[in-house]
C-alpha positions, -999 to +999 in steps of 0.1 A: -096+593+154-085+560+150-048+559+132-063+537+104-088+563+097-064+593+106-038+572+075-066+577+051-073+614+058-033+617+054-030+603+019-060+622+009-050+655+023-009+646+006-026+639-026-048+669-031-020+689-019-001+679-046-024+676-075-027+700-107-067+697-103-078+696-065-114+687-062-140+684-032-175+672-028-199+660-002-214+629-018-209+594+000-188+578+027-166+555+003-139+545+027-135+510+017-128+518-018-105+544-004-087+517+017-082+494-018-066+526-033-041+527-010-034+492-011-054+486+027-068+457+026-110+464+018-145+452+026-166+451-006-198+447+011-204+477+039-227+500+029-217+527+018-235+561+032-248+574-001-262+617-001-261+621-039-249+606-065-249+639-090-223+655-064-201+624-073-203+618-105-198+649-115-168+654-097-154+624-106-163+632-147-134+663-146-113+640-125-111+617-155-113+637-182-078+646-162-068+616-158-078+604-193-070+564-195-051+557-162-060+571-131-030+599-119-034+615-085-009+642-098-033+652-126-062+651-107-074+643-071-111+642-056-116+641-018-150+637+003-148+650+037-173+626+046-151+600+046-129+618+077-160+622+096-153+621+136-164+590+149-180+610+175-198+627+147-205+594+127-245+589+140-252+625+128-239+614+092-260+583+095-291+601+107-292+626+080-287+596+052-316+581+071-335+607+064-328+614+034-338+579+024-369+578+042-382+606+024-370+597-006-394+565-001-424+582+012-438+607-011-461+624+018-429+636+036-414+656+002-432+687+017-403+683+046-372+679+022-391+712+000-389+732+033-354+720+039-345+727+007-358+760+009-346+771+046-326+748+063-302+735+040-269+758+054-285+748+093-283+708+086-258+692+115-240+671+086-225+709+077-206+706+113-196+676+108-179+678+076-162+715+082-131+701+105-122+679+074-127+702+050-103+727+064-079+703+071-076+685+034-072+720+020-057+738+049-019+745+028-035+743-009-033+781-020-044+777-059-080+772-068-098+739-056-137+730-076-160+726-055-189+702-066-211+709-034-221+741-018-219+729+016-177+723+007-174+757-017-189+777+012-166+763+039-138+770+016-145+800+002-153+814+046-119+801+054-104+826+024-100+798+002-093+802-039-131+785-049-145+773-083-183+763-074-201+740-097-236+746-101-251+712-105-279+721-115-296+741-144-310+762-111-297+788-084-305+783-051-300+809-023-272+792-005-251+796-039-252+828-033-245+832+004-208+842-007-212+859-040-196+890-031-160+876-023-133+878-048-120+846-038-151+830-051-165+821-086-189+802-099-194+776-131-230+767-146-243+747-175-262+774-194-264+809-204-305+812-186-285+798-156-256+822-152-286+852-156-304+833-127-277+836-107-275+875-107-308+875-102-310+856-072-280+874-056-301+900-061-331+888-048-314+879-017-293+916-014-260+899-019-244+928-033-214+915-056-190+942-061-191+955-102-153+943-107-159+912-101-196+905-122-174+901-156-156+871-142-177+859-114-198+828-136-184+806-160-208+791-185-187+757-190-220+736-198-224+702-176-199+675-163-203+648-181-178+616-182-157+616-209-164+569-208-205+582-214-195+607-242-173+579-255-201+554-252-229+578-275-202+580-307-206+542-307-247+544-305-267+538-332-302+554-333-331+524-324-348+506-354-378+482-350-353+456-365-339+453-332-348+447-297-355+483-275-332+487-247-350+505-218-330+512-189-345+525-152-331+542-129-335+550-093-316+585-075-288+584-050-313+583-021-334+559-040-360+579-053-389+574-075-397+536-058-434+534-059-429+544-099-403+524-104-425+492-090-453+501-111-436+503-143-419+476-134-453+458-128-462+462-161-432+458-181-419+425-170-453+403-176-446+430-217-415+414-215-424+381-212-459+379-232-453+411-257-484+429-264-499+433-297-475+463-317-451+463-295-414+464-300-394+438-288-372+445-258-347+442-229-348+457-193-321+470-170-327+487-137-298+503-126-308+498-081-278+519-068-265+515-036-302+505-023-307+468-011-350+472-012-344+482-043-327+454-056-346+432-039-379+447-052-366+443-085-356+408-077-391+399-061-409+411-090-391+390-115-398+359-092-433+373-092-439+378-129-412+344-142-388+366-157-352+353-159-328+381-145-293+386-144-276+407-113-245+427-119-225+431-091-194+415-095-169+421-061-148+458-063-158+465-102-137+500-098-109+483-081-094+516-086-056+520-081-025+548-090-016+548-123-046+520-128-065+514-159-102+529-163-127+509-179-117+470-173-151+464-182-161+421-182-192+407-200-217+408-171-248+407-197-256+371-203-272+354-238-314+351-232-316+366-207-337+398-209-339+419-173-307+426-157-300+449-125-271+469-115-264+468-077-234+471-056-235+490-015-209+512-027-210+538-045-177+540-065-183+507-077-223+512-080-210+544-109-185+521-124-213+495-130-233+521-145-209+537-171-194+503-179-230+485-188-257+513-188-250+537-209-234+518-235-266+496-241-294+521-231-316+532-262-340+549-238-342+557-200-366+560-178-356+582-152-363+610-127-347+640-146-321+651-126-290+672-134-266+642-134-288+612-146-312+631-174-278+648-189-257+616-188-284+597-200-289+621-233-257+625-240-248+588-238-274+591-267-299+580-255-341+590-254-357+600-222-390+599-202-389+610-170-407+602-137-417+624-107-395+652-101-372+653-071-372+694-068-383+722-087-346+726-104-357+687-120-385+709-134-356+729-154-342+700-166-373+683-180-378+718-198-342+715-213-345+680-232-379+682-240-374+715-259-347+693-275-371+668-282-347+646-260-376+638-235-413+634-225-429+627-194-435+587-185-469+580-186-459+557-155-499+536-155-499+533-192-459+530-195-463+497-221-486+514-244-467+547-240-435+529-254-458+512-282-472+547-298-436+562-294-416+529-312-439+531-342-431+552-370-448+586-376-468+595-404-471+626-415-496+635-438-483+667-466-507+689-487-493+685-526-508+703-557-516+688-587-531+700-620-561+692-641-544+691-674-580+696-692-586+731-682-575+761-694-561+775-664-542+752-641-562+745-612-548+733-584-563+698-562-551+691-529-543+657-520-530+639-496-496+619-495-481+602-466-450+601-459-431+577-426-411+592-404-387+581-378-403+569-343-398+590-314-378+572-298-351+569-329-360+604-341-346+618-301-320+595-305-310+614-333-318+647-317-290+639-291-268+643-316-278+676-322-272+694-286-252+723-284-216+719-285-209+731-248-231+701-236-206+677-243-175+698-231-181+707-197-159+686-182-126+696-204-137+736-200-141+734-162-101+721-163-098+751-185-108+770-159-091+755-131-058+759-152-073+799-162-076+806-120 
């Protein structure tokens, strides 16, 4: 390993060492930012190597509700063992991300990643890779590390680590429950249905957890959300047609959903330039990620259609530092100009982008409903409709807001009259009695009276408001019980 890189996994293994709240994930290779932490001098334009961006997110949302305004390594520290990757080991790394991304781009190859998902996932070389790291960051840590990948939490838990697993997902997988039956490892979820899943699937797979342990083995702590997004929703004020719609899109951490996204985009940028009859006015923002084509799709279509756009990807937005401030957000949104895209190659900075000037202004997103983008995006208070599912545990999470009346699915050919029957008010029509003061006996008439009602969109605006409690604490009871273990 080259010292440079050996320097980094050092510092990171000293810090998390040292910290109150030791956290792990496998999400991205974010060196670079890594490098600017430490004061190294950094390159903000390498790619990063993005996996997922739930698994950082996440972990980075109980980081900060740690940290709270200033970032403090002794508070809280989050590590990624795929930044200490073996050179030797690096073209594995790459190949899996290639993959990854090529399925996520080519809907005829999903059937692979379902089989993967289903079989291979605890067989995939990226697993050998990461373990040397992952032993070493938290080979003299003895109190309980989170986990916010099951690839890390299994590693951990093997080598007789102290292990709090998030489930990031309203869904239980069998490789959550490959070490269910050891003491030294317990488990959080969002929801009450998930924790019973969980038993069940142990079950289903003969894991056979030992009865002193089932009282204290899950944790129903609700989801991670960042404390900046929760912030963000207290400031929101439901939609009104006296104002222009903010629809935000958003892509996955692999860059899923493309062909959708271009075909909503192909309709709602001529909308946005020559408004159909009833519609609302409106802005766009399309949140591209980490991915260059999609950027530069969103860019080409714009050029295609004459629509004015404004990129925001200012150099090292996290610029993240000890003891530095969170949220230095700048005014990257500029006056008439109505599409705007979010891109940066890094991850760390692609996030930042996204709490700083997506959530705040998003009325409604349009978005595959995953288990880190459909939950920040309704409790940022925001409406949803969602695209294609990624995997059946998106299934779950579609269920969850649209029983919340949070969500609907996108009607992704018919997206601009979609948008105009759910911005217009309601009406709904009530059954009053009246009397015919003539008669003897009062008789009653029915009539008809209308009465308006909120749209949809404002009315699951409004619903946001109404979520359970635990939705918006997860990330302050998972330090709970991190502080409980």
């Amino acid at each position: 390993m080259p010292e440079q890189d050996f320097a980094l996994l050092y510092r990171d293994k000293k810090l998390l060492e040292n910290t109150r709240v030791p956290i792990i994930t496998i999400s991205a290779s974010f060196k670079e930012d890594l490098k600017g932490f430490y004061g190294e001098a950094e390159d903000d334009q390498i790619q990063d190597i993005v996996f997922s961006r739930a698994h950082y997110s996440m972990a980075l949302a109980v980081a900060v509700a740690a940290w709270d305004k200033k970032i403090d390594a002794k508070k809280a520290w989050l590590v990624d063992p795929t930044n200490h990757v073996k050179k030797d080991d690096w073209k594995q790394v790459k190949l899996t991300d290639k993959i990854g991304q090529t399925i996520a781009r080519q809907p005829l190859l999903k059937g692979l990643k379902d089989l993967v998902d289903r079989f291979g996932r605890s067989k995939l070389p990226i697993l050998d890779n990461i373990e040397p790291a992952s032993k070493f960051l938290t080979q003299n840590i003895d109190q309980a590390i989170l986990s916010f990948h099951i690839a890390t939490g299994n590693i951990l838990a093997e080598n007789g680590k102290q292990v709090l697993q998030m489930i990031t997902d309203p869904h239980v997988r069998s490789d959550y429950v490959k070490n269910a039956d050891k003491e030294n490892m317990r488990f959080m979820v969002f929801d009450e249905d998930t924790k019973d899943e969980f038993f069940w699937v142990a079950a289903a797979e003969d894991v056979n957890i030992p009865s002193d342990q089932i009282k204290n083995k899950v944790i129903v702590t609700g989801p991670p959300v960042d404390p900046r997004t929760l912030a963000a929703a207290k400031k929101k004020k439901p939609w009104t047609a006296e104002k222009p719609l903010k629809i935000l899109i958003t892509t996955g951490g692999l860059g899923t959903n493309k062909k959708e996204i271009k075909r909503i985009l192909d309709q709602l940028l001529p909308a946005l330039k020559n408004p159909q009859k009833g519609s609302p006015k409106f802005e766009l923002m399309y949140y591209a990620g980490t991915h260059a084509d999609h950027q530069n799709m969103a860019i080409k279509l714009a050029e295609k259609y004459q629509v004015k756009f404004n990129l925001i990807s200012p150099h090292d937005p996290a610029d993240f530092t000890q003891s530095g401030w969170l949220n230095k957000a700048r005014r990257h949104q500029k006056a008439n100009i109505k599409f705007h895209i979010i891109y940066h190659p890094q991850i760390v900075d692609a996030n930042e982008l996204l709490i700083r000037y997506g959530f705040p202004w998003a009325d409604l997103f349009i978005s595959k409903p995953s288990g880190d983008m459909a939950y920040d995006a309704a409790l940022s208070g925001a409406a949803l409709l969602t695209m294609k599912e990624w995997g059946e545990w998106e299934h779950n999470v579609r269920t969850v807001f649209e029983k919340y009346g949070i969500s609907q699915k996108a009607d992704i050919d018919n997206i601009v009259e979609q948008i105009i029957r759910l911005s217009q008010k309601r009406i709904v029509r009530t059954q009053q009695s009246q009397v015919i003061t003539s008669s003897v006996r009062p008789i009653p008439k029915l009539s008809s009276s209308i009465t308006n009602q909120y749209s949809w969109i404002t009315q699951a605006m409004i619903n946001t408001e109404k979520l359970p409690k635990i939705f918006y604490q997860g990330a302050s009871n998972i330090l709970r019980a991190s502080k409980q273990s």
